[in-house]
C-alpha positions in Angstrom: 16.1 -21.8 -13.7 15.3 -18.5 -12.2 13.8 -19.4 -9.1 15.8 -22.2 -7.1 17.4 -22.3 -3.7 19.1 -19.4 -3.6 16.0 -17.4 -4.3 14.6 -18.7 -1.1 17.7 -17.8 0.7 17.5 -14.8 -0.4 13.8 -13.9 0.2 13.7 -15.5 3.8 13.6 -11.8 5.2 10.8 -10.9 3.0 9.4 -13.9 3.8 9.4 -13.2 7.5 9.0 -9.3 7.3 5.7 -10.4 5.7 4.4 -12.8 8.0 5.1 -10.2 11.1 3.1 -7.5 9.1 0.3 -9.6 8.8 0.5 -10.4 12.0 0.6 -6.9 13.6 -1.5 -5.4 10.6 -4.5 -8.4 11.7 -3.6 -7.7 15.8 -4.0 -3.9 15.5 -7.2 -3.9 13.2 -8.5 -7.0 15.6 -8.0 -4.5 18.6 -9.5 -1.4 17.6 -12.5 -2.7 15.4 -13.4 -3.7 19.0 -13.5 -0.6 20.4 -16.6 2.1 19.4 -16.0 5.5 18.7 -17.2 8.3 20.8 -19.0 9.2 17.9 -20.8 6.3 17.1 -20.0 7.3 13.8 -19.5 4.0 11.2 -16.8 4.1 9.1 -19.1 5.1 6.2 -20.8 7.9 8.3 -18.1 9.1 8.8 -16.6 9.3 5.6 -19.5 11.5 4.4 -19.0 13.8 7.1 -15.3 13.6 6.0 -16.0 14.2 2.3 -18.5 17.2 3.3 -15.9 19.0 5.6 -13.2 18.2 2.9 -15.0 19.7 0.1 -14.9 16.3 -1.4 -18.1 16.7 -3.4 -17.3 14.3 -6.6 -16.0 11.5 -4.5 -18.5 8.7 -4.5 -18.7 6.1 -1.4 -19.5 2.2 -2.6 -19.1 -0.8 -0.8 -16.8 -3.4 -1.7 -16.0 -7.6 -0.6 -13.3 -8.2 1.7 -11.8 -8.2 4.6 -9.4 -4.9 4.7 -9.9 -4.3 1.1 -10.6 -0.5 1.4 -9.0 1.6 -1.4 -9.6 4.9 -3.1 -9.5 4.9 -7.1 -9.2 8.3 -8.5 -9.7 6.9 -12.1 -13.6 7.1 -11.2 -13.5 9.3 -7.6 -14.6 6.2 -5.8 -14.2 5.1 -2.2 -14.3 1.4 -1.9 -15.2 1.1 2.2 -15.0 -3.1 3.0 -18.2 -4.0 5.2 -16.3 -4.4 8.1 -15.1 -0.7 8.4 -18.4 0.7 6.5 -20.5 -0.4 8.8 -19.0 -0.6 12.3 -18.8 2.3 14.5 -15.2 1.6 15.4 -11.9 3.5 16.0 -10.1 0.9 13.1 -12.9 1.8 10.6 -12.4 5.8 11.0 -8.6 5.5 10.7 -9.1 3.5 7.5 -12.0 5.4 6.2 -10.0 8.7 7.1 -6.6 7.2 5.6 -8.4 6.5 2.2 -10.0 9.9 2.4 -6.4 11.6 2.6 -5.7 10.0 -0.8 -9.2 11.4 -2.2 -7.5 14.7 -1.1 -4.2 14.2 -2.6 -6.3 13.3 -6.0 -8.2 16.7 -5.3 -4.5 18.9 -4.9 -2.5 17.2 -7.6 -0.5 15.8 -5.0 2.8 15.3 -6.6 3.8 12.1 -5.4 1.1 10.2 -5.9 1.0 11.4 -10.0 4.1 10.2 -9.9 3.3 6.9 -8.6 0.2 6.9 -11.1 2.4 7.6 -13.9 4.6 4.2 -13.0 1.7 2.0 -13.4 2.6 1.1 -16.9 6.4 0.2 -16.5 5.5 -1.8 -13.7 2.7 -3.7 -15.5 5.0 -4.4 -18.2 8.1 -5.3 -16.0 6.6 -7.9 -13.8 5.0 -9.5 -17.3 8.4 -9.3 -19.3 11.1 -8.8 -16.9 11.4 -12.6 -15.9 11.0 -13.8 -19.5 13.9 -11.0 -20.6 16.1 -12.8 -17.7 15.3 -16.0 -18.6 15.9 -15.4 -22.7 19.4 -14.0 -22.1 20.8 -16.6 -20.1 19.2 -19.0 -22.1 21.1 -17.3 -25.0 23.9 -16.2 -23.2 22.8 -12.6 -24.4 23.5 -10.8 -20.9 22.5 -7.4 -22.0 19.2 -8.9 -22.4 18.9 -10.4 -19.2 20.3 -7.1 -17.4 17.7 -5.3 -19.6 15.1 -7.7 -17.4 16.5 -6.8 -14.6 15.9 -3.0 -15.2 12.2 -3.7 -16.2 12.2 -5.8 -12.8 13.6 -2.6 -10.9 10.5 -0.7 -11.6 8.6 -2.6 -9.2 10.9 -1.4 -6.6 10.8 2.0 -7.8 7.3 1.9 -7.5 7.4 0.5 -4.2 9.7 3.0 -2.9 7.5 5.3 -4.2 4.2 4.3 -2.3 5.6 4.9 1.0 5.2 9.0 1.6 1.9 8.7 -0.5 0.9 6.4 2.4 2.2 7.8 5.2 1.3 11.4 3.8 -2.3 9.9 3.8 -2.1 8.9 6.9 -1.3 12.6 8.2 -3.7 13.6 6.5 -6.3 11.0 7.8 -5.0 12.6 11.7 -5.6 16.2 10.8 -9.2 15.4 9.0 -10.2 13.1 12.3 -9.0 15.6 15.0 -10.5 19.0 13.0 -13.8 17.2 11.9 -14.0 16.3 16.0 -14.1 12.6 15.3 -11.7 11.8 17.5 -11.3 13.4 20.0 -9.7 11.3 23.1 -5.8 10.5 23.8 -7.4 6.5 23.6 -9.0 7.4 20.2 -5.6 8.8 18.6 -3.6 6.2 19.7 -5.5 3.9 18.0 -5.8 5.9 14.9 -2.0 5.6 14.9 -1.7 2.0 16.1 -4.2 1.0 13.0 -2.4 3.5 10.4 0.8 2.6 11.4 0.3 -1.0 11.3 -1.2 -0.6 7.5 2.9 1.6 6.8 4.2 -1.3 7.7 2.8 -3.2 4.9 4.6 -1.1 2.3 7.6 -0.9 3.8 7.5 -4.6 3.7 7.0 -4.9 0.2 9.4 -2.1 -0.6 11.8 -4.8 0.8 10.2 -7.5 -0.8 11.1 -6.1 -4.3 14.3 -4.9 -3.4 15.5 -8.5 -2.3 13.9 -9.9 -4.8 15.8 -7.5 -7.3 19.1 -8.3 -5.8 18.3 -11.9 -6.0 18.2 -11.0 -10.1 21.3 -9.2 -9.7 23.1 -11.6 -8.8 21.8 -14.7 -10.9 22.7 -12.4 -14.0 26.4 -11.2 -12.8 27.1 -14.5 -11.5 26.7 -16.0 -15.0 28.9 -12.8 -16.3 31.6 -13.7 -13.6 31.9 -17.8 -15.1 
């Protein structure tokens, strides 16, 4: 009842959005894990030097399973480095382990945007598990304030997506500035490959910013056209 057809229709340029990103985000990492840094630096090397320059000192480095799985968690001051980037001395794996590093740093400051994103976690747990059954309930019922209460619980994920993008891409400024000061990088080659990589993993979130926006649209429109008959 809630997905059918028209959900496909309407998700087709997700759908292909996503299969580009992966594409590009596979391509540019592909490219530049191939190429060694001047440095010779791994991506967990250089990540200590990182922290160390950074002032970083409670931030713990672990390795974790997967391929591009790299993440920082600021419940615990952990940096989660995949094998691949922790132990390569590539340009891809000290844009990554930089990138994750500018989100240790936002942690550090009290970065504003990211608390904000932090403190959306909970609505957007709760949406994606009670949105849909909200939806379906009220047109089940024909009790349409119910459903459009769904929908609001499903816009949350959007919210939160839209949301993600300057943490990211602020991350990803950060990750230049800590590579070129720390002298990490320090070739025209080098940067552009920084950026090829960390632009390519931008891409990612603006794809599921549209994800959930066409996907809350899709809602949108199931529950007003039932209003309209």
């Amino acid at each position: 009842m809630l997905y059918n057809f028209n959900y496909i229709i309407f998700m087709i340029p997700a759908f292909v959005l996503m299969l580009i990103t992966s594409w590009y985000v596979n391509a540019a990492y592909k490219r530049w894990s191939q190429v060694q840094a001047s440095s010779r630096m791994t991506g967990l090397q250089a990540a200590q030097r990182l922290i160390s320059a950074g002032g970083l000192f409670d931030v713990r480095l672990e390795e974790i399973g997967g391929n591009l799985s790299d993440n920082y968690d600021p419940r615990n001051k952990v940096l989660h480095l995949s094998r691949g980037v922790a132990e390569v001395a590539s340009v891809a794996s000290l844009a990554i382990s930089a990138h994750e590093l500018g989100h240790a740093m936002q942690d550090k400051e009290d970065y504003l945007p990211l608390r904000f994103r932090a403190a959306l976690v909970p609505m957007v747990n709760i949406g994606s598990t009670v949105g849909w059954i909200m939806i379906m309930a009220g047109l089940l019922l024909n009790f349409l304030n119910l459903a459009w209460l769904g929908v609001a619980f499903f816009a949350g994920g959007a919210v939160f997506a839209l949301a993600t993008l300057p943490v990211e891409l602020n991350a990803s400024q950060r990750a230049r500035v800590l590579l070129t000061n720390s002298g990490l990088v320090t070739s025209e080659q080098e940067m552009r490959g920084v950026s090829n990589v960390l632009n390519a993993a931008a891409l990612t979130y603006v794809a599921a910013l549209v994800t959930s926006l066409l996907q809350l649209l899709y809602f949108v429109n199931l529950v007003g056209g039932r209003r309209r008959r």
